[in-house]
N, C-alpha and C positions, 0 to 999 in steps of 0.2 A: 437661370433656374430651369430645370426640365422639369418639363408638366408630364405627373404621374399619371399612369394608363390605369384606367378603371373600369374593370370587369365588368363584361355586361349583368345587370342585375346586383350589381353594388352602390351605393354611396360614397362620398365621404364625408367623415364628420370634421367639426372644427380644428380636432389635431391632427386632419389629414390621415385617419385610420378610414379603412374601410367596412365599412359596414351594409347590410343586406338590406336590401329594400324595403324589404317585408317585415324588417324590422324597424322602419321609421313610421311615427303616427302617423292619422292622416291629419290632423293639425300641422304638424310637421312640414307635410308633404305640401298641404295648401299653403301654409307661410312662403314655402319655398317660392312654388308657382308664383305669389303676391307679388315678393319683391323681384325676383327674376324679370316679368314681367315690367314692374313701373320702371327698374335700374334700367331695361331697354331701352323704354322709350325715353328715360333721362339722358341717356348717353347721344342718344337719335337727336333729340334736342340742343344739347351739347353742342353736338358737331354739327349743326345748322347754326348754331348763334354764334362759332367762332366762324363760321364761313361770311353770316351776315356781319359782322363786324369786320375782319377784312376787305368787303365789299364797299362796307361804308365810308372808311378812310379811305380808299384807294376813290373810289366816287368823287370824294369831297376835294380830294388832292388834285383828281383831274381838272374836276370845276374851278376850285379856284384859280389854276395853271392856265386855261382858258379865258377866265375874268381879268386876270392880269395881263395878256394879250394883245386883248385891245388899246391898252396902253405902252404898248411895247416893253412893259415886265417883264422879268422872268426871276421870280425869288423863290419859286422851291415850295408846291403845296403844300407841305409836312412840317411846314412851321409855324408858330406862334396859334393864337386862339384865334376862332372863328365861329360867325354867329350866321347861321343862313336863315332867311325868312321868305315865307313865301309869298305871291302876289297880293296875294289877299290876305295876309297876315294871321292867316288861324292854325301855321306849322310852322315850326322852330327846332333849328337844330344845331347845337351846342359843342364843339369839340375845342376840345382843352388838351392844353400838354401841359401837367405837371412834374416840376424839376426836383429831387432828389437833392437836399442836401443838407451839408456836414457841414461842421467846424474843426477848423486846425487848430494848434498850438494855443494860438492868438487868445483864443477865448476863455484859457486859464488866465491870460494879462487882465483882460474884461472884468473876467469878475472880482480878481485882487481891485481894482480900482473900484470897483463898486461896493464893496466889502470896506474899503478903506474910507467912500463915501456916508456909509452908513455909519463907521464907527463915529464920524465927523459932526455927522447929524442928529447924532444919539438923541439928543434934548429934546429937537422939535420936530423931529422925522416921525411921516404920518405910520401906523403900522399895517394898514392896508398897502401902503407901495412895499412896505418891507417885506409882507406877504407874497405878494407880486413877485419876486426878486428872488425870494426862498423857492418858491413851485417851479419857476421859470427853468432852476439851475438843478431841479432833482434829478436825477439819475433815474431811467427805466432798467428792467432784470438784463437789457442787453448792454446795461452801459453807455445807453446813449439819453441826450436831452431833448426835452420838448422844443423841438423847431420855432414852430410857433408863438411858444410863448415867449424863448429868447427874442427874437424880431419883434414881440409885443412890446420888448424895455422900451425900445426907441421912441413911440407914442407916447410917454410918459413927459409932460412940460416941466423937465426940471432944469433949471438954468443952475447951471453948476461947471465950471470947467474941466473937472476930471470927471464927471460921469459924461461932458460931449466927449472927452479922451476915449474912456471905455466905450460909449457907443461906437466911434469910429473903430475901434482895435474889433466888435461885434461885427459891421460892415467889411471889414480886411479880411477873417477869420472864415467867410463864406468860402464853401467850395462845391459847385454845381457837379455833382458823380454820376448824373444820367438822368433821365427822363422819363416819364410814362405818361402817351396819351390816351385821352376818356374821350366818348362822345356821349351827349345827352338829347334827347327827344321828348318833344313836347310839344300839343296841344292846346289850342287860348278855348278858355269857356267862354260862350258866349253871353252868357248872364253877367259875369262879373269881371269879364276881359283880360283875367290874369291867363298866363300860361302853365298848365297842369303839367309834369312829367307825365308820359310815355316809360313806366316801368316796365325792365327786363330781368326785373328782381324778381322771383319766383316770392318770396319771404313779401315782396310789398303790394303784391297782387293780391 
């Protein structure tokens, strides 16, 4: 997209028309200034907390790559979860890889046998599991299902041989599509010894 040339002593408006300086308020003019202004230094911030974030995995990765060393390891800092704590236990720091996933085919078998479990149980089947079962298996606007709650059926003590079937065809039907790791930081209060997040959340500050 070519960015249009703007006359000295012009504007533009929202449809990209030009218009004369002198012809925007000065509310206007000060809005502008306002957010121009904070968008800077948001972006400024931006680009330091994906710098510091970068920093901190690689950090983390090295150390552990280090720790494991002294044992004659060598497994690859970028993997699995990790809890660092410090000497004195009032920093903690948290990094997580969470795995992405889907279910295949399988999981239409799942719920035919679960569907066929319940028509079984009609009589004395609780309707809070049946609840359970129903939420678990809705559909969101993108056509997919709550992760989640599917992996919840399994916790449920039902001794039944075709719902262990469908849990297992649940278990089969897993497909890991990729990863995304989190790290989290935290602080222990000293009054009540729990450990507080260290938000990076603008919204939780």
């Amino acid at each position: 997209m070519t960015q249009q040339h703007i006359p000295a002593g012009y504007v533009t408006d929202a449809r990209g028309r030009l218009v004369p300086e002198a012809m925007v308020k000065p509310v206007d003019q000060l809005r502008d200034q306002t957010i121009g202004s904070l968008i800077g230094e948001a972006k400024r911030l931006q680009s330091a907390l994906a710098e510091f974030k970068n920093r901190t995995f690689t950090d983390i990765a090295a150390f552990v790559e280090t720790s494991n060393e002294q044992y004659g390891v060598k497994v690859g800092g970028n993997k699995g979860n990790i809890t660092l704590i410090t000497f004195d236990g009032r920093y903690k720091i948290v990094r997580q890889i969470a795995e992405h996933i889907q279910f295949d085919e399988r999981l239409q078998a799942a719920k035919e046998l679960i569907d066929e479990c319940i028509r079984e149980w009609t009589a004395g089947s609780s309707d809070k599991i049946k609840a359970l079962i129903n939420e678990a298996f809705q559909v969101d606007k993108e056509g997919n299902v709550n992760t989640g709650r599917i992996l919840g059926l399994r916790r449920l003590a039902i001794e039944d041989p075709k719902w262990a079937t469908a849990m297992r065809a649940i278990v089969d039907s897993i497909r890991i599509t990729g990863s995304k790791p989190y790290v989290r930081f935290y602080e222990r209060d000293e009054g009540t010894e729990q450990y507080r997040p260290i938000s990076l959340d603008l919204a939780a500050i």
